[in-house]
KEDO-472971 format. One record per atom (N, C-alpha, C): residue in one letter; residue number from 1; x negated, y, z; chain; atom name. Coordinates in nm, 4 decimals, decimal comma. Layout:
KEDO-472971
SITE resn resi        x        y        z chain name
SITE    A  NUM        X        Y        Z     A   CA
...
//
This chain:
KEDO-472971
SITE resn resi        x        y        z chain name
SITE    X    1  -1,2173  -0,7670  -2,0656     A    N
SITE    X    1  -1,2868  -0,6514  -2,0220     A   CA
SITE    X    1  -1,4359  -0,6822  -2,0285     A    C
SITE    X    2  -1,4987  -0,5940  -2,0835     A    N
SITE    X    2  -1,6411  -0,6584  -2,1089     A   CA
SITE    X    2  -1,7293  -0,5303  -2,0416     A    C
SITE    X    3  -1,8277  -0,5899  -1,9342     A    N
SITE    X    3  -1,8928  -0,5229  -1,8532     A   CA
SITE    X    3  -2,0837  -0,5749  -1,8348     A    C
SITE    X    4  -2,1711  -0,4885  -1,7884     A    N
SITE    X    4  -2,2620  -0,5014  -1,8465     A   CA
SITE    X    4  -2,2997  -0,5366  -1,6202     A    C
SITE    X    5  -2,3117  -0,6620  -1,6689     A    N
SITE    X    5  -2,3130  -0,6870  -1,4715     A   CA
SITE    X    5  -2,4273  -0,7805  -1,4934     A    C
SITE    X    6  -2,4643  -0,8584  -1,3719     A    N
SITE    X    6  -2,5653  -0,9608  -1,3305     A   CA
SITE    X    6  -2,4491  -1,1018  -1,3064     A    C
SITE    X    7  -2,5074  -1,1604  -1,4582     A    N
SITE    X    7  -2,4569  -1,3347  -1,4457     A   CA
SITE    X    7  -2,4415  -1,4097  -1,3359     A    C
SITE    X    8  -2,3212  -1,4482  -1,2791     A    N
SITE    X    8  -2,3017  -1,5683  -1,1463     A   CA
SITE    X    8  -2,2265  -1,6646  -1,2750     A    C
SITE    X    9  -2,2259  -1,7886  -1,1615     A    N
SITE    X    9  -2,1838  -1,9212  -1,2175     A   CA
SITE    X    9  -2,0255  -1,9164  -1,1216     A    C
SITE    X   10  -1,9271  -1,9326  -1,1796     A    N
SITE    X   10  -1,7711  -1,9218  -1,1272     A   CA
SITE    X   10  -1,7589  -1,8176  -1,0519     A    C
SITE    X   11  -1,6529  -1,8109  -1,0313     A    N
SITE    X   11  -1,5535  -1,6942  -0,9325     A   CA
SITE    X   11  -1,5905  -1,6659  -0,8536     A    C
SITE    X   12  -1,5931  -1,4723  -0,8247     A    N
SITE    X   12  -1,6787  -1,4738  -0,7020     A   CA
SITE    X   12  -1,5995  -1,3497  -0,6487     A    C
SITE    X   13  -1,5608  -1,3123  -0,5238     A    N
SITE    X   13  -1,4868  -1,2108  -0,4527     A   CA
SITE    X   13  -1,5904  -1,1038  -0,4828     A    C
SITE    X   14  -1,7086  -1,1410  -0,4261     A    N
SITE    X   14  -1,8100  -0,9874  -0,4623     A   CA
SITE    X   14  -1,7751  -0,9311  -0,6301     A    C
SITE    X   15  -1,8004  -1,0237  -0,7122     A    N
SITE    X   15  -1,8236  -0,9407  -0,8339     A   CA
SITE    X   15  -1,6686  -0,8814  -0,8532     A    C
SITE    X   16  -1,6385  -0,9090  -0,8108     A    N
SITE    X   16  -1,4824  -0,8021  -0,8517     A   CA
SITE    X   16  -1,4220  -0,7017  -0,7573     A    C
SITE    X   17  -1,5465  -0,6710  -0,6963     A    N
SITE    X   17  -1,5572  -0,5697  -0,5961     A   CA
SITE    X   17  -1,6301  -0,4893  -0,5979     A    C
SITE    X   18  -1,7069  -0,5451  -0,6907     A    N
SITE    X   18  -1,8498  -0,4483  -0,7289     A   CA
SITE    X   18  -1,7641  -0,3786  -0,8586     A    C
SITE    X   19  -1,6472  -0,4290  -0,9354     A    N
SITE    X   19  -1,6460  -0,3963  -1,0819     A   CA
SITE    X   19  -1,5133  -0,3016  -1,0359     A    C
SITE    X   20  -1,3798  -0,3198  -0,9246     A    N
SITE    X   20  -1,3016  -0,2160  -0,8685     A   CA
SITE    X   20  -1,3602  -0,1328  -0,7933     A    C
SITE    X   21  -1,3158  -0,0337  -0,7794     A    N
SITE    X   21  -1,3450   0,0885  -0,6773     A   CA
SITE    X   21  -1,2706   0,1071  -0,5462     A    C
SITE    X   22  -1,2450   0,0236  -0,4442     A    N
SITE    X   22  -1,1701   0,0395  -0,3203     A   CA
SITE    X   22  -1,0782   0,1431  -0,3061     A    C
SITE    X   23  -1,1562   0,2805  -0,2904     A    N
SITE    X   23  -1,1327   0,4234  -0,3038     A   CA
SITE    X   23  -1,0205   0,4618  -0,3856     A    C
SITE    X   24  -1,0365   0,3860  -0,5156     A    N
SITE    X   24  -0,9045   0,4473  -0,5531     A   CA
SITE    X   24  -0,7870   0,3301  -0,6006     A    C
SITE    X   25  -0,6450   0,3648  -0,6597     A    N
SITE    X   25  -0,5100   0,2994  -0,6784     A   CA
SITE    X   25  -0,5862   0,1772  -0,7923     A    C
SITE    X   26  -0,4923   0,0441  -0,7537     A    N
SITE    X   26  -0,4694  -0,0031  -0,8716     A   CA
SITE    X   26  -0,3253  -0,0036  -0,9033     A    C
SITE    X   27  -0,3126   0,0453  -1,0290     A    N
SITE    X   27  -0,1654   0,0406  -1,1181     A   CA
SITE    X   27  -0,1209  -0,1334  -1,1574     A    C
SITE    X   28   0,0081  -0,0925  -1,1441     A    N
SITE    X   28   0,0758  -0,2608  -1,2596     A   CA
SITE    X   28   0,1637  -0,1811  -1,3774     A    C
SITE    X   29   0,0925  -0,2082  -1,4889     A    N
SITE    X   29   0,1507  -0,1706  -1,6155     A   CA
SITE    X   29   0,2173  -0,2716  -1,6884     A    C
SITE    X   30   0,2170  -0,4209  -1,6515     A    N
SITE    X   30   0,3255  -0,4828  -1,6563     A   CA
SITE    X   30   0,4809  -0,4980  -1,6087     A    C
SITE    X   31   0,5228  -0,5393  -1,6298     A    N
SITE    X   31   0,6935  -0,5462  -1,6327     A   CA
SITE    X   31   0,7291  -0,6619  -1,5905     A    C
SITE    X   32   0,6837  -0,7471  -1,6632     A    N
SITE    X   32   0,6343  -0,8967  -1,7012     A   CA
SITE    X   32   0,5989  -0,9862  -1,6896     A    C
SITE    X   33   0,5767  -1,1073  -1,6471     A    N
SITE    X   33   0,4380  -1,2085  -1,6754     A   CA
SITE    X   33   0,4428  -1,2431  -1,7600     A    C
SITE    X   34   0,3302  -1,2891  -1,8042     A    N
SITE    X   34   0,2900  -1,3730  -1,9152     A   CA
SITE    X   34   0,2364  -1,4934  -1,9276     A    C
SITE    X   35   0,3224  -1,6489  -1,9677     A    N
SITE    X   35   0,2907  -1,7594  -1,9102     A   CA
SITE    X   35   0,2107  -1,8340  -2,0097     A    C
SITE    X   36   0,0624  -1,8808  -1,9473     A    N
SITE    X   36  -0,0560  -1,9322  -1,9967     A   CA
SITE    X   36  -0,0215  -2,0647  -2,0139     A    C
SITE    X   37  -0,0200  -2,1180  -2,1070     A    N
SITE    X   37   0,0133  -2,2818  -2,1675     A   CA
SITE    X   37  -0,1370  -2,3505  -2,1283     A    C
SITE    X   38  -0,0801  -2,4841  -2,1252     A    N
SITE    X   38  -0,2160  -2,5663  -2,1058     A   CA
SITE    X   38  -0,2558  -2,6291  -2,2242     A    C
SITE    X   39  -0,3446  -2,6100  -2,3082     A    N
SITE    X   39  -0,3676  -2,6894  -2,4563     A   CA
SITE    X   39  -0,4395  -2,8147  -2,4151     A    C
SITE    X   40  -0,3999  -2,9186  -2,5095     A    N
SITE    X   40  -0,4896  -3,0270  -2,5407     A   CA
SITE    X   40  -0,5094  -3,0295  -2,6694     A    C
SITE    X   41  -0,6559  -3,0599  -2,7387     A    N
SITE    X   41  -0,7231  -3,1021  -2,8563     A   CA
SITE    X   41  -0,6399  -2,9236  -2,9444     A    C
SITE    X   42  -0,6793  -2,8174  -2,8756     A    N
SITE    X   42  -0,6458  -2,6805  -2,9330     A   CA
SITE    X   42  -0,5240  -2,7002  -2,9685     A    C
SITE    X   43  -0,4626  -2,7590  -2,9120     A    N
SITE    X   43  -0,2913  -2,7549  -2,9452     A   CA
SITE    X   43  -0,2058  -2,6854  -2,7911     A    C
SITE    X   44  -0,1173  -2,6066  -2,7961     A    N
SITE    X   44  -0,0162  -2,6110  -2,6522     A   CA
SITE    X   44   0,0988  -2,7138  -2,6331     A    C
SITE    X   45   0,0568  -2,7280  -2,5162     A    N
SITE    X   45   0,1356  -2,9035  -2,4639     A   CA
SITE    X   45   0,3127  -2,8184  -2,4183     A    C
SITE    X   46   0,2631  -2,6916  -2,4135     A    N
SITE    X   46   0,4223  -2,6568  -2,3398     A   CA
SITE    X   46   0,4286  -2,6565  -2,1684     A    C
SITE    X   47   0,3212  -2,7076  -2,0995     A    N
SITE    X   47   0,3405  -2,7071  -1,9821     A   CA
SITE    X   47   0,2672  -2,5675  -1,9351     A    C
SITE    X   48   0,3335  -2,4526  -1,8182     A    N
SITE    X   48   0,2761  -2,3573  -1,7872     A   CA
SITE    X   48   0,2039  -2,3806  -1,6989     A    C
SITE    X   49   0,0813  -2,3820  -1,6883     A    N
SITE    X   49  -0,0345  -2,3630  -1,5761     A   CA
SITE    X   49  -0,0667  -2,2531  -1,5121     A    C
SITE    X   50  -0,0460  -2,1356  -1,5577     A    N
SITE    X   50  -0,0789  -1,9807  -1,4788     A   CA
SITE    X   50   0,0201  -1,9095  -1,5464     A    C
SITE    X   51  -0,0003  -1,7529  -1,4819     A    N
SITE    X   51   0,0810  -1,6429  -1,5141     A   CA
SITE    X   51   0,0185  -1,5037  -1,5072     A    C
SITE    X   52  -0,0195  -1,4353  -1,6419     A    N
SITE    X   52  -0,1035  -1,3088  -1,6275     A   CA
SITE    X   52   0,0273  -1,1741  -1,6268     A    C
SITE    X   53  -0,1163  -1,1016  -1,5880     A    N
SITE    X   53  -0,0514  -0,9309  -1,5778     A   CA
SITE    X   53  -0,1281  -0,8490  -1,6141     A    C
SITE    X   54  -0,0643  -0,7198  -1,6118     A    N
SITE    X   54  -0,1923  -0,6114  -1,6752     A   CA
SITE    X   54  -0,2295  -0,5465  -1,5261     A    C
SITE    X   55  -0,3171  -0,4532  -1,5423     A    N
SITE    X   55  -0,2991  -0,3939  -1,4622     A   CA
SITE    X   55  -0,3874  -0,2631  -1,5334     A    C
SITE    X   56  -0,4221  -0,1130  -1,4454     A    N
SITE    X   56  -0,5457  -0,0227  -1,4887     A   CA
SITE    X   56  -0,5491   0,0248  -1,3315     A    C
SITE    X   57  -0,6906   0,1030  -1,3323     A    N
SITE    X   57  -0,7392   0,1815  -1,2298     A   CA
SITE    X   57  -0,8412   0,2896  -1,3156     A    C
SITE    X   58  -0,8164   0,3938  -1,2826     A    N
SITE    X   58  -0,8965   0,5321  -1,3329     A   CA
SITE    X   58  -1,0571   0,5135  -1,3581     A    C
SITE    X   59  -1,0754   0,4869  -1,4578     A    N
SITE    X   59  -1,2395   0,4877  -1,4834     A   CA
SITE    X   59  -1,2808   0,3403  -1,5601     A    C
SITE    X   60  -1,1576   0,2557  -1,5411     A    N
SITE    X   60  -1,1859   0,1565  -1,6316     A   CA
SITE    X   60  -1,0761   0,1264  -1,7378     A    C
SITE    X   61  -1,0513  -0,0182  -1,8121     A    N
SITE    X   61  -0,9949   0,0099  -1,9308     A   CA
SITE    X   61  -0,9460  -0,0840  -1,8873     A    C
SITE    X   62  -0,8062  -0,1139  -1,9107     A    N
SITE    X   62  -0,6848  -0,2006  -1,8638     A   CA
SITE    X   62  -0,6975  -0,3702  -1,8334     A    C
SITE    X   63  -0,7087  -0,4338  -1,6984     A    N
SITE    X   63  -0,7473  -0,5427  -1,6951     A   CA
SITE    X   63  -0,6270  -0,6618  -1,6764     A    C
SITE    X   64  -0,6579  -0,7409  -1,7037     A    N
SITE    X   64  -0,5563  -0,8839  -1,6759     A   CA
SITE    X   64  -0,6124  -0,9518  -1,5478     A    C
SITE    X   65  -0,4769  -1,0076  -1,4544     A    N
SITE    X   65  -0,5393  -1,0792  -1,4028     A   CA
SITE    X   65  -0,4091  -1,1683  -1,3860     A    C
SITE    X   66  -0,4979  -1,3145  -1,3447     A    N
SITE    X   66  -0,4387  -1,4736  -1,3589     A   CA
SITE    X   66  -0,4159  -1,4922  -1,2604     A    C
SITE    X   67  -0,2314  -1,5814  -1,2047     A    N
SITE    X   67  -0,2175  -1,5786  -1,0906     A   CA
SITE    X   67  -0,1915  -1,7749  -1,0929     A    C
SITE    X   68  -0,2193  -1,8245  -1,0581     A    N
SITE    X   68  -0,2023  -1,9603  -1,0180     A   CA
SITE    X   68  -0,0218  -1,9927  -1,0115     A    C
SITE    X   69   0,0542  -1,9249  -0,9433     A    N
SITE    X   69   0,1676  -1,9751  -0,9410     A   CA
SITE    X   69   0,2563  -1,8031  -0,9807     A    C
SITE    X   70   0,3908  -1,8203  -1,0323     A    N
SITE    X   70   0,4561  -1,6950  -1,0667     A   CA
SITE    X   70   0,4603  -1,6181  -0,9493     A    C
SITE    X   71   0,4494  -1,4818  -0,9476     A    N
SITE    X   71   0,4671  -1,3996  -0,8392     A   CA
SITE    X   71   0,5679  -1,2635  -0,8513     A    C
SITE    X   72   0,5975  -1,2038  -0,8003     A    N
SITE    X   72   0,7316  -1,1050  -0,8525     A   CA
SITE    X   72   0,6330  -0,9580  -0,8270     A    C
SITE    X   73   0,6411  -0,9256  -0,9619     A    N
SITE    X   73   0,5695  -0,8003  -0,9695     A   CA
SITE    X   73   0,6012  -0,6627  -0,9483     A    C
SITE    X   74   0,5902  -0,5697  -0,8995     A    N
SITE    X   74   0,6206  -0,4369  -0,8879     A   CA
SITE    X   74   0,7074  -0,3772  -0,9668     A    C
SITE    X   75   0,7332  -0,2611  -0,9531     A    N
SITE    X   75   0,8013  -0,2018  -1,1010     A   CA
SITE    X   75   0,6462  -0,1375  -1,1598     A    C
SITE    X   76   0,7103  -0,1087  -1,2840     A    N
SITE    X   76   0,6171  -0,0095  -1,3275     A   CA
SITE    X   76   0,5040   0,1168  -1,2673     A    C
SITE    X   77   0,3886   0,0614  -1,2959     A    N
SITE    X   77   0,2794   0,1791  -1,2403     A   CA
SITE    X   77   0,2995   0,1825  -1,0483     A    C
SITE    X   78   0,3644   0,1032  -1,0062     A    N
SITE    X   78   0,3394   0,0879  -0,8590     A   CA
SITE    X   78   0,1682   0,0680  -0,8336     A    C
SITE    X   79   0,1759   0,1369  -0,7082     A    N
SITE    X   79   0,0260   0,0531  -0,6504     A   CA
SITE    X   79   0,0010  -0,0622  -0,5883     A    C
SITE    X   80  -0,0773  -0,1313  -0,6028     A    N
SITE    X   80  -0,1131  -0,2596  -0,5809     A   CA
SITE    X   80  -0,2180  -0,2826  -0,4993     A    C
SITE    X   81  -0,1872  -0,3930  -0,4385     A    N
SITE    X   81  -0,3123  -0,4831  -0,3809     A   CA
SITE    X   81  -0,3051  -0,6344  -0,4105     A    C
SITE    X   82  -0,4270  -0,6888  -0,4378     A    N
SITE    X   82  -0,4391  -0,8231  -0,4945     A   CA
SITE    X   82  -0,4806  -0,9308  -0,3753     A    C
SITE    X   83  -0,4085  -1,0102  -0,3297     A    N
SITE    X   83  -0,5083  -1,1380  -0,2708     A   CA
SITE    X   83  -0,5620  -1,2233  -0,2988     A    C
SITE    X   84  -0,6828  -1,1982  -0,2347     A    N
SITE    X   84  -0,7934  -1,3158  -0,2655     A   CA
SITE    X   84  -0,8085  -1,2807  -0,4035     A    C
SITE    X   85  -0,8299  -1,1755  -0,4802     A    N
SITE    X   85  -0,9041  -1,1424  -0,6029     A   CA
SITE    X   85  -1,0562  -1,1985  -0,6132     A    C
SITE    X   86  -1,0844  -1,2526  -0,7222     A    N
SITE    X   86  -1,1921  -1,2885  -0,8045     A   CA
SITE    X   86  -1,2235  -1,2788  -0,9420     A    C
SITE    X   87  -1,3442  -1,2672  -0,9529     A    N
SITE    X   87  -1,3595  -1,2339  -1,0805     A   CA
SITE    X   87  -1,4699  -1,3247  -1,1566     A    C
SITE    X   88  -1,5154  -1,3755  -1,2832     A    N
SITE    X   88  -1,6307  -1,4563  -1,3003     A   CA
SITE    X   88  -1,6364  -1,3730  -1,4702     A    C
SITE    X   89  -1,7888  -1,3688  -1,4983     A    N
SITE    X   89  -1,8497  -1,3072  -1,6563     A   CA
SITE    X   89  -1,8482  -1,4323  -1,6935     A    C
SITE    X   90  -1,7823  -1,4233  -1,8345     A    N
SITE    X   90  -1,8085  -1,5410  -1,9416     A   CA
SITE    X   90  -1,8454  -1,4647  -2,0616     A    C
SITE    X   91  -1,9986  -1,5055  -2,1564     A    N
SITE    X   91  -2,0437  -1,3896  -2,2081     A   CA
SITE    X   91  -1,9967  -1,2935  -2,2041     A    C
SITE    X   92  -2,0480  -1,1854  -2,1280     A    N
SITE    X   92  -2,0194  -1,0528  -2,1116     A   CA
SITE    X   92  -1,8916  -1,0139  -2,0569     A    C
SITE    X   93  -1,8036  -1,0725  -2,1079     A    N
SITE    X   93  -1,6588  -1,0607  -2,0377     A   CA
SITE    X   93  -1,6331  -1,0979  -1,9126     A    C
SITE    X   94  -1,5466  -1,0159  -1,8518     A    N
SITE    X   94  -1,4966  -1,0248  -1,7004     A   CA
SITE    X   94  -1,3599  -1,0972  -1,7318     A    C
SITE    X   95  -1,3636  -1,1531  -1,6521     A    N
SITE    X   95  -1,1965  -1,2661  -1,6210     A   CA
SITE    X   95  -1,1507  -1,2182  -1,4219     A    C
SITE    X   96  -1,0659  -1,1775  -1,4359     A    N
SITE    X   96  -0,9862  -1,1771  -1,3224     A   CA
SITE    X   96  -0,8536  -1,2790  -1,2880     A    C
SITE    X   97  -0,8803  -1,3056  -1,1130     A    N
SITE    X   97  -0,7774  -1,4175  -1,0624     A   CA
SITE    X   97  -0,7479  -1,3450  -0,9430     A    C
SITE    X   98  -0,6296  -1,4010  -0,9198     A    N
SITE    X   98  -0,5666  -1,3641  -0,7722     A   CA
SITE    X   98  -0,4778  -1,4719  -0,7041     A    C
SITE    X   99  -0,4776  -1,4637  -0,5764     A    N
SITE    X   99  -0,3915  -1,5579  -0,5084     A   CA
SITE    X   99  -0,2439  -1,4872  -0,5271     A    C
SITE    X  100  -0,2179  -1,3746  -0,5099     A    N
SITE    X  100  -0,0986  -1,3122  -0,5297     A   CA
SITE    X  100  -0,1158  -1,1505  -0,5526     A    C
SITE    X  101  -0,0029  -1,0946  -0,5160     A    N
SITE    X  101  -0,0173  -0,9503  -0,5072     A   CA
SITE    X  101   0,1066  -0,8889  -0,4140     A    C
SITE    X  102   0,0805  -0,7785  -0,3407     A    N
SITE    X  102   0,1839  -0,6844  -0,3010     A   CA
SITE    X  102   0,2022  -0,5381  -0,2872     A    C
SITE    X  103   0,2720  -0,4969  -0,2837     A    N
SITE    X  103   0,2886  -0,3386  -0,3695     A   CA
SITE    X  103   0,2603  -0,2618  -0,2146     A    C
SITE    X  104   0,1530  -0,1915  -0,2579     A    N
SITE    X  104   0,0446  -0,0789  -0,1418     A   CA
SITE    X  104   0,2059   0,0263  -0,1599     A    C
SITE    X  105   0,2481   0,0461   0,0006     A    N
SITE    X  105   0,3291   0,1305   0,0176     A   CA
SITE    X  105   0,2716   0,2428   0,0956     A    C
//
């Protein structure tokens, strides 16, 4: 997701608070996870280190975010809440993390 923000150095709870809108839903348009390999020398070793997802919210364009350990995801288009969400710009691009997630009832 590439956003036009003010450069921090690592992960920061503000900037991914400044870049969601409180106010309104976040969706899970995953089904899925998707398990992030750990490479050495640009090769994959096979060992899983994280686990992404999609997600959208109205006004922006569909984001991923990285969860440290597997977590059991919603069904489809449920609403969400993320813990301990963060976010860090690497040229221009936004990267999202979370401690977990659970479905806003």
């Amino acid at each position: 997701m590439k956003f036009n923000t003010r450069r921090q150095d690592g992960y920061s709870s503000s900037l991914a608070h400044s870049i969601l809108d409180k106010s309104k839903p976040v969706h899970s348009i995953s089904d899925s996870l998707t398990p992030q390999q750990k490479f050495e020398d640009k090769k994959p070793t096979g060992e899983i280190i994280a686990y992404k997802a999609w997600f959208t919210q109205v006004g922006l364009p569909p984001f991923e975010v990285k969860f440290s350990n597997e977590v059991q995801l919603p069904p489809y288009l449920s609403v969400v809440e993320f813990i301990n969400l963060q976010a860090v710009e690497v040229s221009y691009n936004v990267y999202f993390k979370a401690d977990g997630i659970k479905e806003f009832k």
